[in-house]
NUZA-765503 format. One record per residue: residue in one letter; chain; x, y negated, z negated of N, C-alpha, C in turn. Coordinates in Angstrom, 2 decimals, decimal comma. Atoms other than C-alpha are relative to their C-alpha. Layout:
N
  drendren  fido      npx      npy      npz     capx     capy     capz      cpx      cpy      cpz
         a     A        X        Y        Z        X        Y        Z        X        Y        Z
...
//
This chain:
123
  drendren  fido      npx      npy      npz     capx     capy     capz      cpx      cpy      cpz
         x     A    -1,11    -0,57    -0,74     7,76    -1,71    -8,27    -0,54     1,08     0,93
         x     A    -0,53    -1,48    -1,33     7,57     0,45    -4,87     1,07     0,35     0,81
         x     A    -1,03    -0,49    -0,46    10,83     1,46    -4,81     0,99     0,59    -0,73
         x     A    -0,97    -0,94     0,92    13,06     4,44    -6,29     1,14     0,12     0,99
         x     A    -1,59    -0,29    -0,38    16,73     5,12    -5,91     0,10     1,15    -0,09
         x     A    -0,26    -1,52     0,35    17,99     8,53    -5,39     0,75     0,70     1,23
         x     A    -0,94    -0,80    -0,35    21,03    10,30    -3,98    -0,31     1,07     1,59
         x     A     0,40    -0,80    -0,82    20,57    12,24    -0,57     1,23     0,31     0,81
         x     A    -0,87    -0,44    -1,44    22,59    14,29     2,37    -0,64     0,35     1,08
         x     A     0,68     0,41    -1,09    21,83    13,25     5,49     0,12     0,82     1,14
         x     A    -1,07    -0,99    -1,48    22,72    15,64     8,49    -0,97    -0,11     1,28
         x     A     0,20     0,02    -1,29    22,35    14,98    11,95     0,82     0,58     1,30
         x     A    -0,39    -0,77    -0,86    23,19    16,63    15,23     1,85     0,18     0,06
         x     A    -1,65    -0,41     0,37    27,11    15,69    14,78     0,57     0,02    -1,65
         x     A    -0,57     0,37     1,24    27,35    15,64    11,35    -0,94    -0,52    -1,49
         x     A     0,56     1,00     0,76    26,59    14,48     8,11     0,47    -1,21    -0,89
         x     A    -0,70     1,24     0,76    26,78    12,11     5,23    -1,06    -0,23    -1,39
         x     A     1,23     0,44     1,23    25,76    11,13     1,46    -0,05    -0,84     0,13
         x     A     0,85     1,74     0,33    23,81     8,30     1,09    -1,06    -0,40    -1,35
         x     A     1,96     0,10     1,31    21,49     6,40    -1,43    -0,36    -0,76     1,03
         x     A     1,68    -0,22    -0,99    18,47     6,58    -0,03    -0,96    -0,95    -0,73
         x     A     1,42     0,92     0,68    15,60     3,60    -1,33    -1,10     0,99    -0,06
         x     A     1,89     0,55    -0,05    12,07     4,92    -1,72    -1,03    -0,42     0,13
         x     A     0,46     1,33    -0,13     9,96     2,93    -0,58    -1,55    -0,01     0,61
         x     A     1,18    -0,02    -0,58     6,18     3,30    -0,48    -0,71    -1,09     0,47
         x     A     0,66     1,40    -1,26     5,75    -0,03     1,44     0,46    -0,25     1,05
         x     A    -0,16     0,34    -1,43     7,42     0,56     4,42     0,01     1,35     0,60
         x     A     0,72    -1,02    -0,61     5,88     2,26     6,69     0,55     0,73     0,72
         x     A    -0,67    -0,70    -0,98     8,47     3,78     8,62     1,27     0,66    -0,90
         x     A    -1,29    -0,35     0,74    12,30     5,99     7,25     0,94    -1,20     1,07
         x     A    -0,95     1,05    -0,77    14,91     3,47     8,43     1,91     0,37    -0,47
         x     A    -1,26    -0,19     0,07    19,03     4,19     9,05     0,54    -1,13     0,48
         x     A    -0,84     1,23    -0,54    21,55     1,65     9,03     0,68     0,75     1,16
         x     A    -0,81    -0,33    -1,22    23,30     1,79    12,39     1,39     1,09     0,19
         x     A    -1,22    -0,68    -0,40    26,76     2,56    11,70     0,04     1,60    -0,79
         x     A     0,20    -1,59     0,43    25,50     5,81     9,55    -0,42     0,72     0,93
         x     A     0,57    -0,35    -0,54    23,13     6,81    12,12     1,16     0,70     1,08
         x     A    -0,81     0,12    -0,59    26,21     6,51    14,67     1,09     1,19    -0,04
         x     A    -0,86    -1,10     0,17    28,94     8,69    13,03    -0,95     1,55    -0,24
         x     A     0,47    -1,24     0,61    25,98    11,54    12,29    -1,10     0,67     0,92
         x     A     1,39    -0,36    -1,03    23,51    11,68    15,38     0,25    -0,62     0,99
         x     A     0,00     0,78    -1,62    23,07    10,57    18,75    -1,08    -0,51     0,27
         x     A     0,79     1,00    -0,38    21,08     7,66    19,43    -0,87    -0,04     0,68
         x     A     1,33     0,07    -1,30    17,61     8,02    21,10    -0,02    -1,58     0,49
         x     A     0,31     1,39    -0,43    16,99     4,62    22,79    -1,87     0,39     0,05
         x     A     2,13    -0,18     0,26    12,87     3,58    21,63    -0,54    -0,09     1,64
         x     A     0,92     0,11    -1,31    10,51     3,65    24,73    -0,39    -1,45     0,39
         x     A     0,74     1,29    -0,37     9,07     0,63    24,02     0,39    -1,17    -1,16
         x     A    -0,60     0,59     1,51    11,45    -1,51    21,60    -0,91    -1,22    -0,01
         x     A     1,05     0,81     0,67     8,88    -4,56    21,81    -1,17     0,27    -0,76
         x     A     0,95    -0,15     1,12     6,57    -2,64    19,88     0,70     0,06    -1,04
         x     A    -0,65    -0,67     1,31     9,49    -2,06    17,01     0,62    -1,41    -0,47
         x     A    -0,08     1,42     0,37     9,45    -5,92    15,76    -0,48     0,23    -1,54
         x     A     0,54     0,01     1,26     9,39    -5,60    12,05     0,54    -1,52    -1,01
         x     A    -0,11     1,27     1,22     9,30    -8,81     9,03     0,81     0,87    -0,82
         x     A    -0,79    -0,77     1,06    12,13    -8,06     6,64    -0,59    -0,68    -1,19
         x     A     0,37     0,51     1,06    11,97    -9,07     3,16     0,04    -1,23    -0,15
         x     A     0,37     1,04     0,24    12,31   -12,68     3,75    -1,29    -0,70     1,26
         x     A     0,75     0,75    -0,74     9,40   -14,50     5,12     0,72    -0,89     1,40
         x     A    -0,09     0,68    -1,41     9,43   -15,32     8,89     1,34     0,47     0,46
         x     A    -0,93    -0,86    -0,81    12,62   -13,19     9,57    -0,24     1,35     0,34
         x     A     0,36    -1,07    -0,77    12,20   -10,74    12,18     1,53     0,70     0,69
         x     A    -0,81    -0,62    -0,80    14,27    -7,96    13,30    -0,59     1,19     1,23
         x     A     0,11    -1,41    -1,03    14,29    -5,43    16,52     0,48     1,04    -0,05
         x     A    -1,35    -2,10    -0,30    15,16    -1,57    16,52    -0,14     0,05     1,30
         x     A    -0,21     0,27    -0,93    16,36    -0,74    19,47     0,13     2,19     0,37
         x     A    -0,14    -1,31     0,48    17,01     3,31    18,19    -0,66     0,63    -1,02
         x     A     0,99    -0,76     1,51    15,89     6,04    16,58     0,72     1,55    -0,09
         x     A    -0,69    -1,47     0,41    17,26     9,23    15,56    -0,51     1,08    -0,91
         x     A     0,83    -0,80     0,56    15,67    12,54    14,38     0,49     1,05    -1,26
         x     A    -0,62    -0,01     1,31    17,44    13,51    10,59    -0,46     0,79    -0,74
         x     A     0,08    -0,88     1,23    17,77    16,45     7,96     0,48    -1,48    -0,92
         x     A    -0,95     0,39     0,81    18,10    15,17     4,58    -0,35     1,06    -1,49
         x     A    -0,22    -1,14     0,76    18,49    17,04     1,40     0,24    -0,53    -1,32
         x     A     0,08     0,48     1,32    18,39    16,60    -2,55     1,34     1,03    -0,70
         x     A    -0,71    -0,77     0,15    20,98    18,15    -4,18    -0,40     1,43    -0,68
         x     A     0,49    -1,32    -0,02    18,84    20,22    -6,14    -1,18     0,53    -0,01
         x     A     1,45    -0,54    -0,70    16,69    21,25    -3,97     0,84     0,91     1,34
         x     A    -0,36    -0,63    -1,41    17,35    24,04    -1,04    -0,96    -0,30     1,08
         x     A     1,24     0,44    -1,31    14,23    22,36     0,95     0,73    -0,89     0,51
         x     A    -0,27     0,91    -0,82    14,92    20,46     3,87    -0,76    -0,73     0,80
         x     A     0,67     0,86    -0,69    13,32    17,31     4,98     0,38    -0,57     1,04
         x     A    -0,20     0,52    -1,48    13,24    16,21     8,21    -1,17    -1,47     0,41
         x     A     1,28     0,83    -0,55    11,62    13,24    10,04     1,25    -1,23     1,53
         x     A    -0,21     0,91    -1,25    12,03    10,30    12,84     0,98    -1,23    -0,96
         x     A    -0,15     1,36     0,49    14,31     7,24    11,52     0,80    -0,78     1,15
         x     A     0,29     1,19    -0,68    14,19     3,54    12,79     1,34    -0,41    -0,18
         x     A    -2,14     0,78     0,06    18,51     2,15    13,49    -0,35    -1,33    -0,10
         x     A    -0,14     1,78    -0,57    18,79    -1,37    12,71     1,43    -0,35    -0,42
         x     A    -1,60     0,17    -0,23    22,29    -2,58    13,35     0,25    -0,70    -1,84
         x     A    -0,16     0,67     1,55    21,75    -5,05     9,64    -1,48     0,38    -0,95
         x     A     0,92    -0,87     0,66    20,31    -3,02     7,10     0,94    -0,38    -1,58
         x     A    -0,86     0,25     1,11    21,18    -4,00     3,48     0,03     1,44    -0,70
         x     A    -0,34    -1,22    -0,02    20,39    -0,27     2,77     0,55     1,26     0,78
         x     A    -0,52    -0,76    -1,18    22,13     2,59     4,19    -1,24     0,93     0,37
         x     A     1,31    -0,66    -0,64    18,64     4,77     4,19    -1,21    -0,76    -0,78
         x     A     1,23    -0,18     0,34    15,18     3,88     3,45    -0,88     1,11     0,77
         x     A     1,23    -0,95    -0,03    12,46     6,41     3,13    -1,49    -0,34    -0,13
         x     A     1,06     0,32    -0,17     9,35     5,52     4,13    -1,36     0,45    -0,42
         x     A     1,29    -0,45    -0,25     5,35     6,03     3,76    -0,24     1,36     0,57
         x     A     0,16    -1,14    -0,97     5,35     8,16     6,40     0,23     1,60    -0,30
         x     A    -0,48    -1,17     0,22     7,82    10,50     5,69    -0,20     0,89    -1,37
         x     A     0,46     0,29     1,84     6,84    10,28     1,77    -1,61     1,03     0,57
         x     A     1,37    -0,56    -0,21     3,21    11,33     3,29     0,56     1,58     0,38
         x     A    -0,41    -1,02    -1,25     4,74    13,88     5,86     0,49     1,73    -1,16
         x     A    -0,78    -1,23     0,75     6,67    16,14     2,56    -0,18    -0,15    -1,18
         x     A     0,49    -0,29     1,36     4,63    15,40    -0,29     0,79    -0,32    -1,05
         x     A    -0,64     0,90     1,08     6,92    13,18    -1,75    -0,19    -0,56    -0,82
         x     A     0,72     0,35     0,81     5,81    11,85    -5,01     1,02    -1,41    -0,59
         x     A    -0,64     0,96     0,70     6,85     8,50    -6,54    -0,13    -0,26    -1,12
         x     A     0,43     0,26     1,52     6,54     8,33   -10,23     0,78    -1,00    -0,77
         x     A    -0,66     1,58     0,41     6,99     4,95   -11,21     0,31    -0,03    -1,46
         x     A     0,24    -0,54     1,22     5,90     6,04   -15,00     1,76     0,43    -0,58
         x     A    -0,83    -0,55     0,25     9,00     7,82   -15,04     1,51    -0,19     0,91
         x     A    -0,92     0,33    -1,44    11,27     6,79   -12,00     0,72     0,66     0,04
         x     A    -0,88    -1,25    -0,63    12,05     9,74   -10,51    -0,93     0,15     1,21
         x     A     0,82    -0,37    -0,94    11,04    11,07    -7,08    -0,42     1,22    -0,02
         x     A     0,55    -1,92     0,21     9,30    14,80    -6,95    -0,09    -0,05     1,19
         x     A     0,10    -0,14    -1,34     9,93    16,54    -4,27    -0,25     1,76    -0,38
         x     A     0,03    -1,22    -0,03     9,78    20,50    -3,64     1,29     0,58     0,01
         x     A    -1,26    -0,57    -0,03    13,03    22,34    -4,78     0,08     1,51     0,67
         x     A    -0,77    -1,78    -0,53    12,88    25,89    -2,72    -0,47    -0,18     1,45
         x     A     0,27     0,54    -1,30    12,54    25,93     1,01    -1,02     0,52     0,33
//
C-alpha cells in the first residue's frame, strides 16, 4: 500500500473547504478535483498543458490538466500550514490527492506500519 486517508482543510484565495485528502507516495504531483478547486481558488491556466498528460489507474487511459491552483491545507491538529502547487482535473475519483512532491516539500511521513500520516503540529 502507498496510500493513506486523512481528513484536511483546504483554503484557497476565495475560500475554503474540508476534504479527504489520499496520500499518495506514487504520484508525483498534489492533484484537486475541479469543481473543489473552482468554489475555493482561481484557476491558473498551465503554460504548457501538453506536457500535463498523465496515465490514470487504468492501463492506457490518459487524462489532460488543463489548471492548476496554488493551496493552504491544514490538519486539524496541527496549527502548521501546508502549502503547495495542485494539478485540476475536471474527473477525479478523489476530491484531493497529495503527492510525492508535496510529501517531500513538508516532511510528510507515511507510516504504513501504523497508517497514519506524521506531519508537524506547531507552525
Amino acid at each position: 500500500m502507498s496510500v493513506l486517508e486523512h481528513e484536511v482543510t483546504v483554503i484557497g484565495s476565495r475560500g475554503s473547504a474540508r476534504c479527504h485528502a489520499l496520500f499518495d507516495s506514487g504520484a508525483s504531483y498534489s492533484i484537486i478535483r475541479r469543481d473543489i478547486a473552482e468554489r475555493i481558488a482561481r484557476l491558473d491556466r498551465l503554460p504548457d498543458p501538453g506536457n500535463w498528460v498523465f496515465e490514470t489507474a487504468r492501463p492506457g487511459e490518459l487524462v489532460q490538466a488543463l489548471y492548476r491552483v496554488t493551496l493552504d491545507f491544514r490538519f486539524d491538529d496541527s496549527k502548521a500550514r501546508f502549502s503547495d502547487e495542485f494539478i485540476v482535473f475536471d474527473d477525479c475519483s478523489e476530491e484531493i490527492i497529495v503527492g510525492a512532491k508535496t510529501l517531500q516539500a513538508w516532511h510528510i511521513v507515511l507510516d504504513f506500519r501504523t497508517e497514519t500520516v506524521i506531519y508537524r503540529k506547531i507552525a
